[in-house]
C-alpha positions in Angstrom: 89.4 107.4 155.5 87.7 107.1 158.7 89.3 104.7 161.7 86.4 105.3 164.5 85.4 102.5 166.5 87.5 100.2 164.9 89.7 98.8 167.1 92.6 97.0 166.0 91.8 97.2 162.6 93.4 100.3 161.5 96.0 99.0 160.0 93.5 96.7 158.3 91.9 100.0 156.8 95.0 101.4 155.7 96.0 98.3 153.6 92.5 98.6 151.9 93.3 101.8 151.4 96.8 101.8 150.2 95.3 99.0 148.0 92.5 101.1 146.3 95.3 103.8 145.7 97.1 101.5 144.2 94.6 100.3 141.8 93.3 103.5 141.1 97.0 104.5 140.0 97.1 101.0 137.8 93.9 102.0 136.1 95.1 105.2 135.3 98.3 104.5 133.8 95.9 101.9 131.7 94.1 105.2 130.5 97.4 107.4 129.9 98.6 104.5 128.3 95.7 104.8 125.9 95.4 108.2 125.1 99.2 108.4 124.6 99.0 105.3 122.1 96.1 107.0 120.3 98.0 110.2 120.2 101.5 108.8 118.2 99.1 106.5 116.5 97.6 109.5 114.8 100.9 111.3 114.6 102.3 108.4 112.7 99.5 108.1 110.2 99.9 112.0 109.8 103.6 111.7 109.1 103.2 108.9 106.4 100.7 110.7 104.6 103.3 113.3 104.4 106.0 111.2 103.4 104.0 109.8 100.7 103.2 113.2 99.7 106.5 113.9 99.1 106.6 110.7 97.2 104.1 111.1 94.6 105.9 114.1 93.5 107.6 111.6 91.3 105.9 108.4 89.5 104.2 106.3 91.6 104.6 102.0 90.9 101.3 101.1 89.3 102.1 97.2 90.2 104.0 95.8 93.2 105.0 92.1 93.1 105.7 90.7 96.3 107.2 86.8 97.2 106.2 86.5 100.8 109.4 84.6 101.8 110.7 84.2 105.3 107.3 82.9 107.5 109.0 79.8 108.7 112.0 81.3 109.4 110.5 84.3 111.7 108.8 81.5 113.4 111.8 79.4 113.9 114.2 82.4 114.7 111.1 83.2 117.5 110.6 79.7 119.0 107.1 79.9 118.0 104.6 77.0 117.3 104.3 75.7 114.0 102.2 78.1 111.7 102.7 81.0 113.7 105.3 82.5 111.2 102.6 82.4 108.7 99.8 83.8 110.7 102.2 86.5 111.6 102.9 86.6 107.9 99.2 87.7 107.2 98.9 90.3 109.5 102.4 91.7 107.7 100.3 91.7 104.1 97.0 93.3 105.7 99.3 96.4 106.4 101.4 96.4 103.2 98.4 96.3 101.1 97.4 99.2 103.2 100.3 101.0 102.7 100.4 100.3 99.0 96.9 101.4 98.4 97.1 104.9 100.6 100.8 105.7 98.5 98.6 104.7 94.9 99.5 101.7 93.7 96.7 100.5 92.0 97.4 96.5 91.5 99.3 94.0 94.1 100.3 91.0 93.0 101.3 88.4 96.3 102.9 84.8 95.6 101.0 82.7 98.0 101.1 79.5 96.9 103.5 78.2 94.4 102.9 74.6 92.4 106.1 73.5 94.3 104.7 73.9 97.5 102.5 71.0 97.2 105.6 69.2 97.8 105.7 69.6 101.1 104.7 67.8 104.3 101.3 67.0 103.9 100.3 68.4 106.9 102.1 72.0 106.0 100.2 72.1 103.3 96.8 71.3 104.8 97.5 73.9 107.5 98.5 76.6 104.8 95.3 76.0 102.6 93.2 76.0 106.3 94.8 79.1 106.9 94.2 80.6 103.2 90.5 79.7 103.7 90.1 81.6 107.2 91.3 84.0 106.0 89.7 84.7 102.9 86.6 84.8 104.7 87.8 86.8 107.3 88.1 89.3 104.2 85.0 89.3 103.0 83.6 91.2 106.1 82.4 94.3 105.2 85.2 96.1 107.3 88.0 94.7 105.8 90.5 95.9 103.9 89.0 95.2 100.5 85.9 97.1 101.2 87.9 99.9 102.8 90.1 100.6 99.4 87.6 98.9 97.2 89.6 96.2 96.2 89.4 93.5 93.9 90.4 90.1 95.0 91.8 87.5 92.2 93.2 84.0 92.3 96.1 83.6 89.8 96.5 79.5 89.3 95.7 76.6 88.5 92.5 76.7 91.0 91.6 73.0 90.2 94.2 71.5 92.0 93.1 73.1 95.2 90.8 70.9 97.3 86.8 72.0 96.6 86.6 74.2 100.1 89.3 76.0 99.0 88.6 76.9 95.6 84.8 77.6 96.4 86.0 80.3 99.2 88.4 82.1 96.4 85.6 81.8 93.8 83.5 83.6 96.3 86.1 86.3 97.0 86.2 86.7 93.8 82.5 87.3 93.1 82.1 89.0 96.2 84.7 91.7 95.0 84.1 91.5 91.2 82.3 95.8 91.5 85.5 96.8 93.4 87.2 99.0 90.7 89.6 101.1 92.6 92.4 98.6 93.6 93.2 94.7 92.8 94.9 92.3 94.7 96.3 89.0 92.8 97.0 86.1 94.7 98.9 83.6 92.9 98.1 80.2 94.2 99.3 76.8 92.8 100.9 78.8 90.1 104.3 78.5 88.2 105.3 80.7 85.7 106.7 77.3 83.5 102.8 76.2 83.8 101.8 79.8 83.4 103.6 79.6 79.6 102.7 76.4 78.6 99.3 76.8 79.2 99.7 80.2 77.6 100.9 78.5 74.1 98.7 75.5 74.3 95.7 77.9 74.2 97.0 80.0 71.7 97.6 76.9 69.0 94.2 75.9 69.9 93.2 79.8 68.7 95.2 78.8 65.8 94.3 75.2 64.8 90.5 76.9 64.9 91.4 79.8 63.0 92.8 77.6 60.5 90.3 74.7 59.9 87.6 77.5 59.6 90.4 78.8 56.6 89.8 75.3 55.1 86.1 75.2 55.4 86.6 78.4 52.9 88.6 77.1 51.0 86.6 74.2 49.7 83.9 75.7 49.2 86.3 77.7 46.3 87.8 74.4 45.1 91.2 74.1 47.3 92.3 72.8 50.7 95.1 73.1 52.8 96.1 70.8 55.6 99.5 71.1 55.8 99.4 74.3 58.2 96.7 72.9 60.0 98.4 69.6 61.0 101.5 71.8 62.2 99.6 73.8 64.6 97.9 70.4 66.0 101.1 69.0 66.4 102.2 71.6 68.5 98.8 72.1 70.5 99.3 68.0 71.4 102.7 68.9 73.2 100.6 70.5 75.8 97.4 68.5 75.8 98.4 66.9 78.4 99.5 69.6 81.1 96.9 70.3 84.0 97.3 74.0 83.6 93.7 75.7 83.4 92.7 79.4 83.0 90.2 80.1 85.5 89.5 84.0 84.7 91.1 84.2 81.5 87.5 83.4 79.5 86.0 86.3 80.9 88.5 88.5 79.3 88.7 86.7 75.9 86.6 85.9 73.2 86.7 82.2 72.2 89.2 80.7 69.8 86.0 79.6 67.5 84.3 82.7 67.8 87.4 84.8 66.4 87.8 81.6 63.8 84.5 82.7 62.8 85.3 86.1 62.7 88.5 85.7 60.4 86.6 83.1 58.4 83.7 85.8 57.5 86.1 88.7 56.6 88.1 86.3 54.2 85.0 84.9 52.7 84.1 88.3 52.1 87.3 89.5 50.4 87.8 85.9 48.5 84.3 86.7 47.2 85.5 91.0 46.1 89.2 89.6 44.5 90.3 91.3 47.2 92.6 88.1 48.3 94.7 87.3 45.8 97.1 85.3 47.6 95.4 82.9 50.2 98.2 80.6 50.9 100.3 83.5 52.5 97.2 84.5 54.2 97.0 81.2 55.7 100.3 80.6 56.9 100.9 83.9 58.3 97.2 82.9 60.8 99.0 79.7 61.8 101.4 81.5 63.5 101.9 82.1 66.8 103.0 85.7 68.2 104.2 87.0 71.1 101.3 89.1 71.4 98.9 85.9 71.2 101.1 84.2 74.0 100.6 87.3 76.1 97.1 87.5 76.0 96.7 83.7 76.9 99.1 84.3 80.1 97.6 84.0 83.7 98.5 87.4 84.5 97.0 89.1 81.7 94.2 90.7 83.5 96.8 93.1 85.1 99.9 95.3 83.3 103.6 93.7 84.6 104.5 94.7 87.7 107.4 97.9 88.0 109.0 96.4 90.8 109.4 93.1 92.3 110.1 92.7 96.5 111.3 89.7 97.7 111.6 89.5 101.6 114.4 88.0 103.6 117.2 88.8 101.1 116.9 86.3 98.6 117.8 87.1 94.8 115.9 84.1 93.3 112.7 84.7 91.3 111.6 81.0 92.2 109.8 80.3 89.0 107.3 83.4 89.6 106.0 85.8 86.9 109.2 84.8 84.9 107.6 86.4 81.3 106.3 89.7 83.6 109.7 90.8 84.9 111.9 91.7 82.1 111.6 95.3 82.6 111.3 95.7 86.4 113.1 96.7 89.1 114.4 94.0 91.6 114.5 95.0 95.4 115.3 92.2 97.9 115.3 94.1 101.9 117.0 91.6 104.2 113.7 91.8 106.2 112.0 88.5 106.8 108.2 88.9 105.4 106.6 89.1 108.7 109.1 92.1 109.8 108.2 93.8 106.5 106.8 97.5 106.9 106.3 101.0 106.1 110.4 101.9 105.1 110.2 98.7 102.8 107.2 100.3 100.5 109.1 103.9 100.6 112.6 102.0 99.2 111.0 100.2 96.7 109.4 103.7 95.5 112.5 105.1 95.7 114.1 102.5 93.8 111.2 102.7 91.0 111.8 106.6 90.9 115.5 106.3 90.3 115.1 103.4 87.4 112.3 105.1 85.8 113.5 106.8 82.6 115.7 104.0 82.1 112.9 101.0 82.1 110.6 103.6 80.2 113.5 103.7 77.3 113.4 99.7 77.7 109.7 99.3 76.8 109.4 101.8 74.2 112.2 99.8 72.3 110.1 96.5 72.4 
C-alpha cells in the first residue's frame, strides 16, 4: 500500500486496507467453508453406502409403510408459522424416499391424507391440498427424485373427493410416471382402510351378482332358473351402494366383473353341453360366494404386495385407520422422532428390526 502524497489520509488508507483484508478473509472462509461441506458431504454418502452394504447382507424390506405424523407439532415445538411443519415435513420424505430407494426397497407407501382429515379447519385443509399440488408438480421436473430412481408415483383414495386441481395434478403424476418400473411411491390420499374394505366387498358382490345372472341366463336356456343365490348377493351389494368409495386404478389391473361373468358363463355352457356338470346348483352357490382372495384383489392397495414394516413417527402406537387388512404380518416400529426430524438412523432401525422378525413373519405367511 502506497501513502505518497497523501497527506492526512494515511490512516484513511489503512482503514481501506484493513477493510479489503478483512473481506478478503470473509470470502475465503466462504470458500473453505464450501470445500469442507463438499468434502463430509461426500464422506457421508460414502459411509451410508457402506452401511447399507453391510445391510443387504441380510433381507432387505421390499415395502415401507410410513404415517407422516408429527408436522404440526415440529412446527409448534419451533414457533414457526402455520404450515411450516408441513413444508418441512416434505423435504423429510424427499430424503427418506432417497434413502429407501439407494438401501432397495422397491415400493413406499406414505399416508398423506386420511378421509378424517377433511375434518379439519377448512382453511388447514385448503393449505394442505395447495401444498400437495406444488408439490407434485415440483416432482414432475425432470431432476426430481422420481426421474432419478425411476419411480412410479400413485394416488391410493378415493380421488373424487379431492377438489378438480387436485385430482388432475395426481392424474398427471400418475401418467407422467406410468414407464417408471424400478421403484413406486403410493400416496394414500382421502383414504381409510374402513372405506378401503367396503368398497373392496361392494365390488366383489357386484363380480358376483354378474357371475351369477349370467349362470341364470344358462340355465334357462336348459329349462331351470335360480334366483335365490342371486337375490342374496344383491342384497349384500345394496349395503354398500351407497358408500362414495371409488377405485381409481384398480380397472386397469382387473378385468371387468361382466367380462369374467362371461367367461364362467362360456366354460359352464360348454361342460353343461359335454355332461360334464352334473350338479349345477352346487356350482352355483359355491360362485356366489365371496372369498378372501376376491376381497383382496378389490382392495386399494392391491397394486403393491403388504408392506414388511410399518413406521410411524413421533412415537405413537395407533394405526389410525391405515392399511388395517395389509398389516397383519408386519413389523411395527414407532421412533420417538417427530416426521420432520426423521432421517438416515430411522431407515437403518427399521431394517434392523425387519432382519431380526424375518423367519418369524415368513413362518406366519406360509401358514395362511
Amino acid at each position: 500500500m502506497f501513502v505518497i502524497g497523501f497527506k492526512g489520509d494515511t490512516r484513511q488508507l489503512l482503514q481501506v486496507s484493513e477493510t479489503s483484508a478483512g473481506w478478503f478473509n470473509f470470502s475465503s472462509s466462504i470458500m473453505v467453508g464450501k470445500y469442507v461441506g463438499q468434502l463430509f458431504g461426500s464422506l457421508g454418502v460414502v459411509m451410508r453406502r457402506c452401511m447399507f452394504n453391510v445391510l443387504s447382507v441380510g433381507p432387505i424390506p421390499n415395502h415401507l409403510a410410513f404415517i407422516m405424523d408429527g408436522n404440526r407439532r415440529y412446527a409448534k415445538k419451533r414457533n414457526l408459522e402455520f404450515g411450516a411443519g408441513h413444508k418441512a415435513g416434505f423435504l423429510s420424505l424427499i430424503s427418506i424416499l432417497k434413502y429407501c430407494y439407494e438401501l432397495g426397497v422397491k415400493y413406499v407407501t406414505v399416508f398423506a391424507f386420511g378421509t378424517d382429515n377433511f375434518n379439519r379447519r377448512p382453511e388447514e385443509v385448503q393449505m394442505l391440498m395447495d401444498l400437495m399440488l406444488e408439490k407434485i408438480e415440483g416432482l414432475l421436473e425432470q431432476e426430481s427424485i422420481l426421474y432419478q430412481y425411476g419411480v412410479r408415483v400413485l394416488f391410493i383414495g378415493n380421488l373424487k373427493l379431492l377438489k378438480e386441481p387436485v385430482r388432475v395434478g395426481m392424474e398427471k403424476a400418475m401418467k407422467a410416471t406410468a414407464n417408471n418400473t424400478r421403484s413406486v411411491l403410493l400416496v394414500c390420499v382421502s383414504y381409510s382402510s374402513q372405506a378401503e374394505l367396503k368398497h373392496a366387498i361392494r365390488e366383489s358382490c357386484k363380480d358376483k351378482s354378474h357371475v351369477v345372472e349370467a349362470l341364470n341366463s344358462v340355465d334357462k336356456a336348459y329349462g331351470s332358473t335360480v334366483t335365490k343365490e342371486s337375490e342374496e348377493c344383491e342384497k349384500i351389494s345394496s349395503v354398500f351402494s351407497h358408500d362414495r368409495t371409488q377405485d381409481f386404478c384398480q380397472d386397469e389391473l382387473d378385468e371387468s366383473g361382466a367380462h369374467k361373468a362371461s367367461s364362467v358363463c362360456n366354460n359352464l355352457t360348454v361342460g353343461i353341453s359335454n355332461g360334464v356338470i352334473k350338479d349345477d346348483e352346487k356350482i352355483k352357490g359355491e360362485c356366489c360366494i365371496v372369498k378372501m382372495v376376491d376381497i383382496k384383489k378389490k382392495m386399494y392397495m392391491a397394486v403393491a404386495p403388504d408392506p414388511d414394516v410399518l413406521i410411524r413417527s413421533s412415537g405413537e402406537t395407533r394405526l389410525s385407520n391405515f392399511l388395517l387388512w395389509q398389516t397383519t404380518n408386519c413389523s411395527l416400529y414407532a421412533p420417538a422422532s417427530l416426521w420432520p426430524e426423521m432421517g438416515l438412523w430411522e431407515i437403518v432401525w427399521a431394517t434392523i428390526i425387519y432382519q431380526r422378525n424375518y423367519f418369524y413373519f415368513e413362518r406366519k405367511k406360509k401358514q395362511l
